[in-house]
N, C-alpha and C positions, 0 to 999 in steps of 0.2 A: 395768436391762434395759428394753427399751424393743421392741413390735411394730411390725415394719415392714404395712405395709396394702398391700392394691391385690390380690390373689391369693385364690381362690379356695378350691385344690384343695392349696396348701402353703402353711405359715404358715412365716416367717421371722421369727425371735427375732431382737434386737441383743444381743452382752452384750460389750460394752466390741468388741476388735478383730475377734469372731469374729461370725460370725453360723451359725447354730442353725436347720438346714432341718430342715421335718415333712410329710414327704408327709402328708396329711390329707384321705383317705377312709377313714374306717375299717371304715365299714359294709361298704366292697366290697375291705377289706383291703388296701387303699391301690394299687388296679389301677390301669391306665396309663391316661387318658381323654384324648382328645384336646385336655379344655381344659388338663390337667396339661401334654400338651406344650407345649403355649404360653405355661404361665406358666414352666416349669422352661426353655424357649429363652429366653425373657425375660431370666429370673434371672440365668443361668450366662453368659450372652452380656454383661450390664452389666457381669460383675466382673473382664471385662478393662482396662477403663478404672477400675478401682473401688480405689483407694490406700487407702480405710477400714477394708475386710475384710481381710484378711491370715488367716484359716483359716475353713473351713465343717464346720460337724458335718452330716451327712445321715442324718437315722434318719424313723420310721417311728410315729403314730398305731396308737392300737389293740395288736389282735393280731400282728402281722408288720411285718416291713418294707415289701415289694412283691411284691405277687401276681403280677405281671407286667402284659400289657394285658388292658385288661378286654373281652376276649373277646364279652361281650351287648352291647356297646357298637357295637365295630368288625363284630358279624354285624348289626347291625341297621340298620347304617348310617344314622345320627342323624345324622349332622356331612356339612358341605360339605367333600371330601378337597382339602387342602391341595397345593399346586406339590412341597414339597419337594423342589425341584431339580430337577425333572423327575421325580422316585421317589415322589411321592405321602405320604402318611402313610410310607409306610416311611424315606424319607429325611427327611422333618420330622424322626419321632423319633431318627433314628441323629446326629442334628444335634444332639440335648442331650449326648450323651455325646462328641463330639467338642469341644464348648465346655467340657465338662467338664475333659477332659485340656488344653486351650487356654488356660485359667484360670492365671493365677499364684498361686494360694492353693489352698495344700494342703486337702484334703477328706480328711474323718474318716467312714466311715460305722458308724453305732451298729449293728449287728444281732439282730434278734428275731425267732422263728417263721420264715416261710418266705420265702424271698427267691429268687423265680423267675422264669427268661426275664429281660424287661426290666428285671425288680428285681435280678438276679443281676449284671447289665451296670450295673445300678448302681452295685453295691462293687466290683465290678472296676476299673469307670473311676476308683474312689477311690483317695486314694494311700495311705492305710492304714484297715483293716478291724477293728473291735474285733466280738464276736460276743458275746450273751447264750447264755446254755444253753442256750435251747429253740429256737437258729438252726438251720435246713437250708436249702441250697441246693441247684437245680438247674438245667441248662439244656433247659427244660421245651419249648423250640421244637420238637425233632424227635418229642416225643409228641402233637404237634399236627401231624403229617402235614408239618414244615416241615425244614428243614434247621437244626442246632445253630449253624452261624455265620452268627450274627444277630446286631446291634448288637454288633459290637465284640469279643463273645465269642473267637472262635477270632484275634483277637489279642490280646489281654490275657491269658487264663486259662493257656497253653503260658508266657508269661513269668514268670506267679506261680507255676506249682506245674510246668513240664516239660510233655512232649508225651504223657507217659505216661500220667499223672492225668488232664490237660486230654482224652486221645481217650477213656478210658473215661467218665468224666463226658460228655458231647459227644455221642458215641453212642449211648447208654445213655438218656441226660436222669436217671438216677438220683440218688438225693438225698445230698447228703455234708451231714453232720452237725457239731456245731460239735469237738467233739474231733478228727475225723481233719482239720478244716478247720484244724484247729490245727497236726498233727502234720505235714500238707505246707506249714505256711509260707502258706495260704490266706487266713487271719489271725491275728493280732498277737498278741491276747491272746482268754481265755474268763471273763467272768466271769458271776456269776447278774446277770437277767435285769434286778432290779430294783438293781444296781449299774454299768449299761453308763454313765447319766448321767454321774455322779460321776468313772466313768475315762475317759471321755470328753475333762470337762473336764481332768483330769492332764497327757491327751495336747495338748491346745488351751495350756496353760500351757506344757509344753515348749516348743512351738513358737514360742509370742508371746516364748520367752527369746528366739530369734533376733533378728537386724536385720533390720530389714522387708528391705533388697536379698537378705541373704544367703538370708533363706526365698526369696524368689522364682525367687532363681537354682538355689538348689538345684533345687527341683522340675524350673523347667527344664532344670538340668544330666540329671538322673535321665530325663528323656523323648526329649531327645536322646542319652544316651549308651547307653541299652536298642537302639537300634537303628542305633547307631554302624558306621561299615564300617572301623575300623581304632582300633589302639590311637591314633595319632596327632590323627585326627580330633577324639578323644573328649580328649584332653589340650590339643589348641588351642582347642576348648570352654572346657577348668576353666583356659586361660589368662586369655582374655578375659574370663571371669568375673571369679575372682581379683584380676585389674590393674581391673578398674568395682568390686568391693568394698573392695577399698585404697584405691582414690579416696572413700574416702566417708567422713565426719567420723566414721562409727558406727564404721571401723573403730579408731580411736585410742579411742575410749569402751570400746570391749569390751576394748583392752589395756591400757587404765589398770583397768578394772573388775577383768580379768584379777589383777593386780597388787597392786592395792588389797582384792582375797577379797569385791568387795560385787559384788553384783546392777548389770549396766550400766543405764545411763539413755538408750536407745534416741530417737531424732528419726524421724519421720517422713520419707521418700524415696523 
């Protein structure tokens, strides 16, 4: 294992393919600061050019995952407000979670304690959510006088769990808890608090079994095909896929491996 440097407000572990994001304020329960979004745009923005990482764990310092933004921060206006596209800080930060899902490497987020607002946009824009016991989430934006569709929320959250769940949670900003976040499919798995690591890595092992193409396509397949306009569309997708993954030396490795009952011996591509 090895620390990558240069960051601030999150530490990035290497551990072999994966790399091991820590939001890391813990004192202000890992709240959204403006340097955070710069180094989390930084991050998630390199790992599209980035062939090394192939899965990201995203969890959370401390108590909780993400308190959301940090509120003293953004009333007190400390910071010089950023272009964000013309949307100021509000499109800076909805600019991580779009690189987020832009990423070809799947993201794992660990969850602990509370996971609110922008923390909540967090595990959403993850592509699967492990939860410790003591997780709750909320969409805390509309108890702040805001409206709930905020970064990314009111599309991602009606995909995971229906429009049903997604408008009570939404309008409400009430907190769902890791059991019933369980029981709508919200996330994956529940375990105690001080075993999220451990199944963490479980789920980063599955994943590094794949070929590096075939993880990447997938994910991609899964992002395009959520918002597919036709059964056809979505199957001339898994074609072009399919025929770039058969072109690929890994795929004759994974049928001899197949074959042979051992563990394939994967190449970088």
């Amino acid at each position: 294992m090895r620390q990558a440097m240069g960051y601030n407000t999150i530490l990035i572990e290497k551990r072999g393919d994966a790399d091991w994001l820590t939001l890391n304020r813990p004192d202000a329960l890992n709240s959204i600061s403006s340097e955070m979004v710069g180094e989390l745009n930084d991050y998630f923005g390199k790992l599209y050019h980035d062939r090394t990482v192939r899965v990201v764990v995203m969890r959370g310092a401390g108590r909780g995952f993400c308190a959301g933004l940090d509120i003293k921060q953004r009333s007190e206006g400390r910071d010089e407000i950023p272009f964000g596209g013309g949307f100021g800080f509000q499109g800076w930060l909805a600019d991580v979670y779009i690189k987020m899902r832009r990423c070809p490497q799947p993201i794992i987020s660990l969850l602990h304690g509370p996971a609110c607002g922008g923390g909540f946009a967090f595990a959403l824009a993850s592509d699967v959510r492990i939860a410790g016991e003591s997780a709750k989430m909320n969409a805390a934006f509309i108890k702040l006088g805001l409206s709930s569709c905020d970064m990314g929320v009111s599309y991602f959250l009606p995909r995971i769990v229906g429009a049903g769940i997604a408008s009570e949670l939404m309008l409400t900003g009430r907190f769902i808890h890791a059991p019933r976040a369980l029981a709508v499919g919200l996330v994956s798995e529940v375990v105690p608090d001080d075993q999220l690591e451990a199944c963490g890595q479980g789920w980063v092992d599955d994943m590094l079994a794949a070929s590096p193409m075939g993880l990447r396509m997938t994910k991609e397949g899964i992002n395009v095909s959520v918002d597919g306009s036709s059964l056809e569309h979505v199957m001339a997708l898994e074609n072009r896929n399919q025929l770039m993954t058969a072109g690929s030396k890994n795929f004759a490795e994974g049928m001899q491996a197949f074959l042979e009952k051992r563990k394939p011996n994967y190449v970088p591509e």
